[in-house]
ZAZA-420312 format. One record per residue (C-alpha): residue number from 0; residue in one letter; x, y, z. Coordinates in steps of 0.25 Angstrom, whole numbers, plus 5000, padded with zeros to 4 digits. Example, Ala and Ser with C-alpha at 12.3 -4.5 7.8 and 13.67 -1.06 7.14 Angstrom:
<pts>
   k r   px   py   pz
   0 A 5049 4982 5031
   1 S 5055 4996 5029
</pts>
This chain:
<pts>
   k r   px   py   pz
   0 X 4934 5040 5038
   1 X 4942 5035 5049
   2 X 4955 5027 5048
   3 X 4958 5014 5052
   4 X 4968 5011 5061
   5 X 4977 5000 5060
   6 X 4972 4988 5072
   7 X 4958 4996 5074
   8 X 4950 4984 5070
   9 X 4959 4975 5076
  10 X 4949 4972 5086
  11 X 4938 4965 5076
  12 X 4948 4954 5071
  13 X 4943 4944 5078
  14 X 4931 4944 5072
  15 X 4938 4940 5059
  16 X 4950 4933 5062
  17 X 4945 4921 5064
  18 X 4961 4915 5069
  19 X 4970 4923 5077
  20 X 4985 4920 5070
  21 X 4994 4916 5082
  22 X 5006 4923 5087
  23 X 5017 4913 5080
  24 X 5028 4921 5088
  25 X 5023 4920 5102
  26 X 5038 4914 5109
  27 X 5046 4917 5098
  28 X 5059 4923 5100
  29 X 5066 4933 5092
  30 X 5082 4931 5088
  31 X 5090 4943 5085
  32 X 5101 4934 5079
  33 X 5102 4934 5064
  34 X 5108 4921 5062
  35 X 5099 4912 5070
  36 X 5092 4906 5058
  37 X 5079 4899 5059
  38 X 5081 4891 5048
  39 X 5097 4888 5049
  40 X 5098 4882 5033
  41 X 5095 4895 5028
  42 X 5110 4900 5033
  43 X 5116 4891 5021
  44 X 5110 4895 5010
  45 X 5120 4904 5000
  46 X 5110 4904 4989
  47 X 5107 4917 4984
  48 X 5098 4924 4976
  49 X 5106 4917 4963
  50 X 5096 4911 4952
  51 X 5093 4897 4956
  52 X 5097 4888 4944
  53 X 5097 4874 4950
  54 X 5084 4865 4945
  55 X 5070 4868 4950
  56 X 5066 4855 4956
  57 X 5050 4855 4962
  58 X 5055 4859 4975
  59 X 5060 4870 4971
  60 X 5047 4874 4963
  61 X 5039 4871 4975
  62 X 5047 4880 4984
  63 X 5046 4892 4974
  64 X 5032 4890 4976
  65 X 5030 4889 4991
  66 X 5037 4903 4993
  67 X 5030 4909 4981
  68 X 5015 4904 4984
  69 X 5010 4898 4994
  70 X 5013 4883 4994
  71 X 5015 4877 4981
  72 X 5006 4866 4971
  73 X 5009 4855 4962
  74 X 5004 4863 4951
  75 X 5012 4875 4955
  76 X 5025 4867 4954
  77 X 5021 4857 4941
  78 X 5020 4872 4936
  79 X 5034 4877 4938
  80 X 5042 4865 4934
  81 X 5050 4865 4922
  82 X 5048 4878 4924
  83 X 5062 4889 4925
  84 X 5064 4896 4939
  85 X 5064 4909 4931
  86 X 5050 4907 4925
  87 X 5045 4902 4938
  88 X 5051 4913 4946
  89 X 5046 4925 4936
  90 X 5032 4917 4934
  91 X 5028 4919 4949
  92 X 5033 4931 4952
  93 X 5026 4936 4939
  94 X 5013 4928 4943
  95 X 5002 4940 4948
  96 X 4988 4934 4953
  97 X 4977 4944 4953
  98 X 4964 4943 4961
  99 X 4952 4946 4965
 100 X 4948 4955 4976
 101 X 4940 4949 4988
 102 X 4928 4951 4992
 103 X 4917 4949 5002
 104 X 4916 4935 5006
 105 X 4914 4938 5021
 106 X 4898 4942 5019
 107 X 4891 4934 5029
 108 X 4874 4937 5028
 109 X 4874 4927 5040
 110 X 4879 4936 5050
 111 X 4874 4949 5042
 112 X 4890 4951 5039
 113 X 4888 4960 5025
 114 X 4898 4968 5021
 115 X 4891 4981 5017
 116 X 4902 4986 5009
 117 X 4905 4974 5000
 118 X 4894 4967 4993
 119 X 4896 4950 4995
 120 X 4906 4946 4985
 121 X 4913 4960 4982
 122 X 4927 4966 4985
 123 X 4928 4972 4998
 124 X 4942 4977 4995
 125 X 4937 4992 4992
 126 X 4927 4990 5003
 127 X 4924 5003 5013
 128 X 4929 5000 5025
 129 X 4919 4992 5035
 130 X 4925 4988 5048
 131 X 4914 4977 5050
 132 X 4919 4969 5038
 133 X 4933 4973 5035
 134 X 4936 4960 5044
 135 X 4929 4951 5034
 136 X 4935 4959 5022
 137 X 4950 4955 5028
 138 X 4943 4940 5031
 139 X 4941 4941 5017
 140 X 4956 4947 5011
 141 X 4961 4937 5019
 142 X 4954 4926 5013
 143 X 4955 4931 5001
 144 X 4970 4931 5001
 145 X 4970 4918 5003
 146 X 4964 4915 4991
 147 X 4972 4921 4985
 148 X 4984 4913 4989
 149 X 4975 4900 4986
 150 X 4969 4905 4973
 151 X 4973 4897 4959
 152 X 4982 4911 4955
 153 X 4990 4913 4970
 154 X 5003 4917 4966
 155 X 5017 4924 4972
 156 X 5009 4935 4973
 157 X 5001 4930 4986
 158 X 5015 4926 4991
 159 X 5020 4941 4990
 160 X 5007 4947 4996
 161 X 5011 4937 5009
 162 X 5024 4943 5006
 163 X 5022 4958 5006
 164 X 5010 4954 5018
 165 X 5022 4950 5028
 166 X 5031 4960 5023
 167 X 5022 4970 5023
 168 X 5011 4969 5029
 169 X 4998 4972 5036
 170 X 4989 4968 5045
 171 X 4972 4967 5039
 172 X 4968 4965 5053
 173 X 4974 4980 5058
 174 X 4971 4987 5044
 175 X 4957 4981 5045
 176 X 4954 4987 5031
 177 X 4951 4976 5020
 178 X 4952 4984 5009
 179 X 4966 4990 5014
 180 X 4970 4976 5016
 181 X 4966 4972 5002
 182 X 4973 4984 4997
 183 X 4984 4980 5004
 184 X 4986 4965 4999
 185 X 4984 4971 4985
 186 X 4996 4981 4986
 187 X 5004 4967 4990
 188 X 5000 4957 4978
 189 X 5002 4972 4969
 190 X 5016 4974 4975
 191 X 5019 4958 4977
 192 X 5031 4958 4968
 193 X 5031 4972 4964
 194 X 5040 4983 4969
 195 X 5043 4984 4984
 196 X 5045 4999 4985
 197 X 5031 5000 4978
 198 X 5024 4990 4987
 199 X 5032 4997 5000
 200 X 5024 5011 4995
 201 X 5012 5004 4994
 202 X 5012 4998 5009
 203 X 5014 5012 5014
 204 X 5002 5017 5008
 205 X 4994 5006 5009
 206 X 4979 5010 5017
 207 X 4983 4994 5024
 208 X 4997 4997 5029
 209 X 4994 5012 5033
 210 X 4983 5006 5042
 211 X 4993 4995 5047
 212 X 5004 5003 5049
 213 X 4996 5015 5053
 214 X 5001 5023 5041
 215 X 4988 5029 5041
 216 X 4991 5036 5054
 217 X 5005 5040 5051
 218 X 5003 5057 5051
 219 X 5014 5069 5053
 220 X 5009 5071 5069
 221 X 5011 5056 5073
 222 X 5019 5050 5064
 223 X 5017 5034 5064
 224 X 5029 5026 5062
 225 X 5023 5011 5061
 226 X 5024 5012 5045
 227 X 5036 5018 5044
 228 X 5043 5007 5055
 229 X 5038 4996 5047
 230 X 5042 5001 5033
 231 X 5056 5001 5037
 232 X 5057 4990 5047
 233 X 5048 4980 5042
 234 X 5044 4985 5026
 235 X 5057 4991 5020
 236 X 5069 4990 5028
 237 X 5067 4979 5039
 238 X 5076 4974 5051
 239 X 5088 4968 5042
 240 X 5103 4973 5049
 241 X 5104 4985 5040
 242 X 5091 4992 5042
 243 X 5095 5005 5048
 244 X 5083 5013 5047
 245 X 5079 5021 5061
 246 X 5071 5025 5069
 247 X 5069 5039 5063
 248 X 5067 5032 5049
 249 X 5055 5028 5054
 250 X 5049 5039 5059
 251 X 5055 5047 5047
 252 X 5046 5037 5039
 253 X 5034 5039 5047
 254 X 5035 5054 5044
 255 X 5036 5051 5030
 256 X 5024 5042 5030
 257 X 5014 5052 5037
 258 X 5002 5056 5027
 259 X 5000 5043 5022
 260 X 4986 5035 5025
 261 X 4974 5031 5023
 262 X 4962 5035 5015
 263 X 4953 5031 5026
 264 X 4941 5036 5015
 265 X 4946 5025 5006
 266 X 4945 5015 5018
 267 X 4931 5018 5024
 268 X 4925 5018 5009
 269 X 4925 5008 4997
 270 X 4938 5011 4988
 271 X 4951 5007 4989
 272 X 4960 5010 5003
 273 X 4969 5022 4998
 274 X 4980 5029 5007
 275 X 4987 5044 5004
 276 X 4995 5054 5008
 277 X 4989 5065 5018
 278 X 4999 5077 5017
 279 X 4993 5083 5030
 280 X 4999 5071 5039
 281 X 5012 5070 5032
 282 X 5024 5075 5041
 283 X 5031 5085 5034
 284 X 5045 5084 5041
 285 X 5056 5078 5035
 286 X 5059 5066 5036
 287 X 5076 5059 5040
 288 X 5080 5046 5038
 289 X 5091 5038 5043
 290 X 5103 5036 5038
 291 X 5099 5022 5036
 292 X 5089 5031 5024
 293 X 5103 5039 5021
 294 X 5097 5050 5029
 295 X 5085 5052 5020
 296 X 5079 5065 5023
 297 X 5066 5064 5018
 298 X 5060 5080 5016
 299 X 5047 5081 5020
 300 X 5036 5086 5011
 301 X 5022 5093 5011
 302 X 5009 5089 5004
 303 X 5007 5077 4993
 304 X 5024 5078 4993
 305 X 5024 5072 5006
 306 X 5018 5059 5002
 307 X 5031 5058 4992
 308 X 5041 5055 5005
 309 X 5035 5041 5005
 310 X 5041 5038 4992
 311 X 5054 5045 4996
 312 X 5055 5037 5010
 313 X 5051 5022 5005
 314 X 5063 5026 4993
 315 X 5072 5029 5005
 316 X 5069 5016 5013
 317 X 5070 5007 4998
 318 X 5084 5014 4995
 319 X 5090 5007 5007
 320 X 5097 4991 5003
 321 X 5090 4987 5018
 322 X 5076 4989 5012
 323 X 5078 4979 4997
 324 X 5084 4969 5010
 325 X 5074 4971 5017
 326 X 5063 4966 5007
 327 X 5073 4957 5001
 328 X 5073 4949 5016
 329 X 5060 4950 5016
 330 X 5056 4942 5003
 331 X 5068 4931 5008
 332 X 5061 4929 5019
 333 X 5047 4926 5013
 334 X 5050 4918 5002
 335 X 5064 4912 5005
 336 X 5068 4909 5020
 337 X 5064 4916 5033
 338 X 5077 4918 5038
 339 X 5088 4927 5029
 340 X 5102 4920 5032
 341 X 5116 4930 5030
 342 X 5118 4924 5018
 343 X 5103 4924 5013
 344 X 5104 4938 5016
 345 X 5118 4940 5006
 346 X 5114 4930 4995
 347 X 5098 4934 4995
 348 X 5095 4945 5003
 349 X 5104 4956 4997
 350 X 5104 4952 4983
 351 X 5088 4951 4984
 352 X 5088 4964 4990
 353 X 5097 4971 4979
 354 X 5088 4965 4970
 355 X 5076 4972 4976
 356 X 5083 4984 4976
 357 X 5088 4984 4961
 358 X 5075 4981 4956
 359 X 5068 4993 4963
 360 X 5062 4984 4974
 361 X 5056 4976 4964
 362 X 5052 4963 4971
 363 X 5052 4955 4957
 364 X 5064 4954 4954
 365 X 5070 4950 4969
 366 X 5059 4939 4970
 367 X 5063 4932 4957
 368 X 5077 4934 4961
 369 X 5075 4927 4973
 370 X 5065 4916 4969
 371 X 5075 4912 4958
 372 X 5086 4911 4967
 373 X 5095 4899 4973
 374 X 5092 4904 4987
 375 X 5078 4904 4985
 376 X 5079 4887 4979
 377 X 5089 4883 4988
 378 X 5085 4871 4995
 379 X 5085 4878 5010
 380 X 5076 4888 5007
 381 X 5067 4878 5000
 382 X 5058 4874 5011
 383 X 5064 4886 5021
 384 X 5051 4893 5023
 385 X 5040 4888 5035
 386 X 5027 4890 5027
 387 X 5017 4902 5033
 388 X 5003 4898 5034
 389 X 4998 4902 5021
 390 X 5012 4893 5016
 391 X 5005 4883 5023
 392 X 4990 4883 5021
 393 X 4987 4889 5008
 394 X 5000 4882 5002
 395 X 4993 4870 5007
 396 X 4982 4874 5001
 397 X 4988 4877 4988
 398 X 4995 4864 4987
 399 X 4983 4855 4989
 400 X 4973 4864 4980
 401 X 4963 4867 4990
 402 X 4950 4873 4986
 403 X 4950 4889 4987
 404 X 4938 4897 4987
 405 X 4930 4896 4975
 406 X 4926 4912 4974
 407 X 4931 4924 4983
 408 X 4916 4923 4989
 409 X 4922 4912 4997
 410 X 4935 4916 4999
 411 X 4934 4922 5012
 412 X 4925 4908 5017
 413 X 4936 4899 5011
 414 X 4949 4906 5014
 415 X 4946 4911 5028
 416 X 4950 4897 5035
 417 X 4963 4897 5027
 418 X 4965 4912 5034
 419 X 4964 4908 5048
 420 X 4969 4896 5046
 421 X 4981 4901 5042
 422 X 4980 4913 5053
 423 X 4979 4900 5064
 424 X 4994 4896 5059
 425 X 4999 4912 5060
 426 X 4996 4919 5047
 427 X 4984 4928 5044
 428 X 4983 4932 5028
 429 X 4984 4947 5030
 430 X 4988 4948 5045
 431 X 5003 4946 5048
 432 X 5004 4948 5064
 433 X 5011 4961 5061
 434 X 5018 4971 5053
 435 X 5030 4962 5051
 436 X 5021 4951 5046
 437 X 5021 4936 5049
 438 X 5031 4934 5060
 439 X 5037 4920 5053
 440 X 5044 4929 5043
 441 X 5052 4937 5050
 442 X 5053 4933 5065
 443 X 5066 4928 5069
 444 X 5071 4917 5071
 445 X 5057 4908 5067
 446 X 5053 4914 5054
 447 X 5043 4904 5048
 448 X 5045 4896 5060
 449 X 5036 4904 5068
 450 X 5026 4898 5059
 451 X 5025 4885 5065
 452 X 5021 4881 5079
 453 X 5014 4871 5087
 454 X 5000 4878 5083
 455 X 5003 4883 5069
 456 X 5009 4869 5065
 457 X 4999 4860 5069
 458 X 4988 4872 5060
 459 X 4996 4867 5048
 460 X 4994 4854 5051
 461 X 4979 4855 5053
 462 X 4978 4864 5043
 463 X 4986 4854 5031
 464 X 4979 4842 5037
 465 X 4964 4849 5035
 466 X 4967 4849 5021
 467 X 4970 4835 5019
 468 X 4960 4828 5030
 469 X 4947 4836 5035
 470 X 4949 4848 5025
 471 X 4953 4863 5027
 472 X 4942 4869 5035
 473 X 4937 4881 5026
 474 X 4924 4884 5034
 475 X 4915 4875 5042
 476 X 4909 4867 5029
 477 X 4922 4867 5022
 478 X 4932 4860 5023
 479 X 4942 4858 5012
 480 X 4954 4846 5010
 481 X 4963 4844 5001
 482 X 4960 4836 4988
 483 X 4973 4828 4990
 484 X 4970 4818 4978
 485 X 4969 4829 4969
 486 X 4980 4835 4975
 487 X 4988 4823 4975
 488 X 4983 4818 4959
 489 X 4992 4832 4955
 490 X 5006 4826 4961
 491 X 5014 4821 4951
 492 X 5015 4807 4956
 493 X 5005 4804 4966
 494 X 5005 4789 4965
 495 X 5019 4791 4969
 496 X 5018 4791 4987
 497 X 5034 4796 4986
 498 X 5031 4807 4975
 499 X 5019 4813 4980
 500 X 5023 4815 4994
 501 X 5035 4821 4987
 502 X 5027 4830 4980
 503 X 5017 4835 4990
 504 X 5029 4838 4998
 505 X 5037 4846 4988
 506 X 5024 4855 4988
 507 X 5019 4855 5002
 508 X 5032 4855 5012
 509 X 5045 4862 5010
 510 X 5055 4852 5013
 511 X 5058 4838 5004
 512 X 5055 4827 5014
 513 X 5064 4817 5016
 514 X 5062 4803 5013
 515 X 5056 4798 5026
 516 X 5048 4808 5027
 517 X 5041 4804 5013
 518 X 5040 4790 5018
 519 X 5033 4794 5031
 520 X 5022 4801 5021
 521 X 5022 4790 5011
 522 X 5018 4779 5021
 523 X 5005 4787 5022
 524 X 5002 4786 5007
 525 X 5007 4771 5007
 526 X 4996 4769 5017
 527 X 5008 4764 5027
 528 X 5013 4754 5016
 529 X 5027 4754 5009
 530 X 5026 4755 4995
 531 X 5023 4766 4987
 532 X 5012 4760 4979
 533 X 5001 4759 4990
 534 X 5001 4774 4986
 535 X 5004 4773 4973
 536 X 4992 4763 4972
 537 X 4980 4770 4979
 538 X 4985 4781 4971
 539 X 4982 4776 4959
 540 X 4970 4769 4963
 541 X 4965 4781 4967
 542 X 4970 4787 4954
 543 X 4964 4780 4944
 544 X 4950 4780 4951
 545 X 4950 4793 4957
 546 X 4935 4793 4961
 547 X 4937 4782 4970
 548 X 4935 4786 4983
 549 X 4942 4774 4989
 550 X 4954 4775 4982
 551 X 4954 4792 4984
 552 X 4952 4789 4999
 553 X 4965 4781 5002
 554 X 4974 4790 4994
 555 X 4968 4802 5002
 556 X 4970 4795 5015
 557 X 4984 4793 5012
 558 X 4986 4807 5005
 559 X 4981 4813 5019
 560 X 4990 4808 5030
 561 X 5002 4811 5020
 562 X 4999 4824 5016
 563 X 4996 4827 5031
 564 X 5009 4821 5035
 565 X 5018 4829 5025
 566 X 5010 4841 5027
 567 X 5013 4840 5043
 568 X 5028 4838 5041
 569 X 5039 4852 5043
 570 X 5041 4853 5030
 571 X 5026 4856 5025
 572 X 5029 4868 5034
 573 X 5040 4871 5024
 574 X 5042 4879 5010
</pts>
C-alpha cells in the first residue's frame, strides 16, 4: 500500500474549496520589542490568578461565556444567575457533549458522484482511502464540526478543540486523509481537558500529524527533523526568553523519533488509521541533549526497546519549568488577552504554570484556577479579545437562534456556506494557514488585530446584515433570517427601548455603550420621535395580537436598522 505524503494532493483543493482564506498578514511588520503592546490597558492590570470574590453582575456572566463558547444567549446567562462562581466554573469544565460520527452527505446521483465505499447516510470515518472522495469527506468533517458548535449540547469542549487546533495543529488539506483527520479531531475533544503530557504522546503518534509533519518518513538513514523542531519550538517549549534548547536537541529528537509511522494498510482499507513502531528504521545511536535537557544522554536501544526512548525524551522536555510556561502562555492567550504584559506574566503566568506542573500537566485544575481568578473578571480583560470568525458568525448565530440542520443528511448542504463564509473573513474550520496556527494569536504586535481589514470588516457587516434583512444564504433556494420577534419576546423587558438595546448589547458586543451611543440606536426603535412609548406602544400592540401582520411588521422594521446599527459598531467586533 503506498504512503501519503504530506501536500501530494494539494493540487485537487480547488476542486473543493470553494473560498480561498486571504493572506490577513500580507504588509504586516514584525517587532522584536517586547514591550510595544498592541493593546496599551493590558500593561495596568496587577490582578492575579487570586479568586475573584467581588459580585457576579450579567457582564460578567456574559463574558465567561464568550471566551468559553462561542458567543453567548439570553438563556445561557438567565441560566447562570444566582448561581456561585464555583459551581458555574466546575459545571462547564465538567460539561462533556458527545456526538455522532458524520457521515456521507456529499452523494450527488446528479453528477454520478457515489462514494463506492460509503453507502448514502453512513460513517465514512473508517472509510478505505479513495482519493476521488476523500475531498468531499473533509467537505463534509468540516461541516460537520460546525454543527457541532451550533448544536443544542455545544459546550467548552468545542472551544478547547479550536484551542488544541491552533495550538497544535494540522492541516486537512495536506493530510488529505478524512479518516486520519477524524481521528485526529477525536484525540483533541478526548484530551480537551485532560492531561497535556498524554495528549503531547498522542500527537506524536497520531497517522494525521505524522502525515503533516512528515513523521512517517522520519527513518535512521535520513533522519527528518520537521517534528522534532516543532515539538520544541512551537508544541512543548516555545520562543519565551528562557527557552535554551539547541540546535543539536532537535536533531537529537529526530533520532529518537525514527521508527515511528504509518500503517499505510490501515489507510488504504476500511478500519481505523493505526501508526507503530518499526525497529528496522529506528537509529540506534545515542542520543545527547543539551544542557538546557541537563545534558540528558538518552542510550540508544535495539528492537521493541527502541520505541521506549519516546517516553524517556517527552519526560525529559516536561521536566523543564519552560515547557508548564509555555502552555500556561499559550492558554492566556486564548482565552484571556492576546498580549502577556511583565506583570501578566508574574502574577498569571508563572503561578498558572506551577499549577500545571504540580498537578501533573493536568489542564483541569489550571483552567478553573484561572477562570476563577480576578485577572480573568477584571474589567480590562472584559471585552480585550477581537472575536475570530467563528467568534463572530456562529456566535451570531447562537445568539439569535438560527435554524441548524434538521438531520446529519443535511449537515454538509446547511453548514457548507457557514464554512466558506467564515474562510472569506480568514479562518478555515480544520486549515490554519500553518504549523503555528491562525496568525491572529500569536503575530506581533497585531494579535486579533490582524483580524479586521478593510475587506474582512465589511464580510461581517454583510454577513450580520443578511441575517436581519435578506436572510443567510445557505444554498440557492434557502435563505435564512433571524426570527427577531421571537428573539426579542425572550428579553427581559422588550417594551422597554432603553433596556433591550442594553440587553442586546451585553450579549452581542464586548463593550458597555455609553449613553449616546444608546440614544443614536434608540431613535431607530422611536421611529425618530423622542419618547420611549412610541416603542413601548407598537410593542405592546404587537404583543397582545401577535398574528397581526401589521403590527408585527413596524416592530421589525424598527428591530432591523437597530440591530444593524449596533451590530456594525467596534464594539460587536469585541469579547
Amino acid at each position: 500500500m503506498f504512503p501519503i505524503r504530506p501536500g501530494q494532493y494539494r493540487h485537487l483543493k480547488p476542486k473543493y474549496q470553494k473560498v480561498i482564506p486571504p493572506d490577513l498578514t500580507s504588509g504586516l511588520k514584525a517587532t522584536s520589542d517586547p514591550k510595544a503592546y498592541s493593546n496599551a490597558r493590558l500593561n495596568y492590570i496587577e490582578a492575579g490568578l487570586e479568586p475573584f470574590y467581588g459580585e457576579l453582575t450579567d457582564a460578567h456572566l456574559v463574558h465567561f461565556i464568550k471566551r468559553t463558547r462561542f458567543g453567548a444567549t439570553l438563556e445561557e446567562l438567565k441560566r447562570l444567575r444566582g448561581k456561585s462562581l464555583n459551581f458555574i466554573v466546575s459545571e462547564s469544565l465538567a460539561s462533556f457533549t458527545p456526538f455522532t460520527e458524520p457521515v456521507n452527505n456529499y452523494n450527488d446521483v446528479s453528477e454520478n458522484k457515489i462514494d463506492p465505499e460509503v453507502p448514502l447516510g453512513q460513517s465514512f470515518v473508517q472509510a478505505a482511502f479513495n482519493r476521488d472522495f476523500e475531498g468531499d469527506r473533509i467537505v463534509a468533517l468540516k461541516s460537520w464540526m460546525i454543527g457541532r458548535v451550533l448544536g443544542p449540547n455545544s459546550g467548552i469542549q468545542e472551544k478547547m478543540v479550536l484551542f488544541w487546533w491552533n495550538f497544535l495543529p494540522i492541516k486537512m488539506w495536506d493530510v488529505f486523509v478524512a479518516k486520519s483527520c477524524y481521528r485526529y479531531i477525536n484525540m483533541l475533544h478526548r484530551h480537551a481537558l485532560g492531561n497535556f503530557k498524554e495528549l503531547i504522546r498522542d500527537l506524536t503518534l497520531d497517522p494525521a500529524m505524522l502525515v503533516f509533519l512528515s513523521g512517517a518518513f522520519n527513518n535512521k538513514e535520513t533522519p527528518d527533523e520537521n517534528f522534532a523542531r516543532e515539538l520544541q519550538e512551537l508544541f512543548c517549549i516555545g520562543k519565551g526568553k528562557d527557552a535554551g534548547y539547541k540546535e543539536q536537541d532537535v536533531q537529537a529528537a529526530a533520532r529518537v523519533l525514527t521508527g515511528w509511522t504509518v500503517n499505510w494498510d490501515s489507510i488504504h482499507t476500511a478500519g481505523e488509521p493505526q501508526s507503530y513502531f518499526n525497529p528496522e528504521m529506528h537509529h540506534l545511536g545515542n542520543k545527547q541533549f543539551s544542557a538546557f535537557y541537563g545534558n540528558k544522554l538518552i542510550s540508544g536501544k535495539e528492537g521493541e526497546a527502541g520505541a521506549g526512548e519516546l517516553d524517556e525524551m517527552l519526560d525529559m522536555i516536561f521536566a523543564t519549568n519552560e515547557s508548564a510556561k509555555h502552555i500556561a502562555r499559550k492558554i492566556y492567550t486564548f482565552f484571556v488577552a492576546s498580549e502577556i504584559t511583565e506583570m501578566a506574566e508574574v502574577n498569571v503566568i508563572t503561578p498558572l504554570a506551577n499549577i500545571i506542573r504540580q498537578n501533573n500537566y493536568n489542564i483541569l485544575p489550571a483552567m478553573t484556577a484561572l477562570f476563577s481568578s480576578a485577572h480573568f473578571f477584571h474589567e480590562e480583560i472584559m471585552g480585550a479579545l477581537i472575536k475570530s470568525p467563528l467568534d463572530f458568525i456562529l456566535g451570531l448565530w447562537r445568539n439569535f437562534d438560527m435554524p441548524i440542520a434538521e438531520s446529519a443528511m443535511a449537515e454538509k448542504d446547511f453548514y457548507s456556506a457557514i464554512l466558506w463564509d467564515m474562510s472569506g473573513m480568514g479562518m478555515e474550520v480544520g486549515d490554519p494557514p500553518n504549523v503555528a496556527g491562525w496568525t491572529p494569536y500569536y503575530q506581533a504586535p497585531q494579535y486579533d488585530k490582524i483580524w479586521i481589514n478593510t475587506d474582512t470588516i465589511l464580510k461581517r457587516a454583510i454577513g450580520s446584515d443578511s441575517m436581519l434583512f435578506w436572510g443567510y444564504w445557505i444554498s440557492n433556494s434557502v435563505n435564512i433570517e433571524a426570527d427577531l420577534l421571537a428573539y426579542v419576546k425572550g428579553f427581559t423587558t422588550p417594551e422597554d427601548p432603553n433596556l433591550l438595546i442594553k440587553e442586546f448589547a451585553l450579549v452581542n458586543l464586548g463593550l458597555e455603550l455609553s449613553q449616546s451611543q444608546i440614544d443614536q440606536v434608540k431613535m431607530l426603535l422611536l421611529n425618530g420621535q423622542d419618547q420611549d412609548y412610541y416603542w413601548t406602544g407598537a410593542w405592546l400592540t404587537h404583543a397582545a395580537s401577535p398574528n397581526d401582520q401589521e403590527s408585527a411588521i413596524i416592530v421589525i422594521n424598527r428591530l432591523k436598522p437597530a440591530f444593524q446599527l449596533l451590530l456594525q459598531m467596534g464594539e460587536a467586533q469585541l469579547m
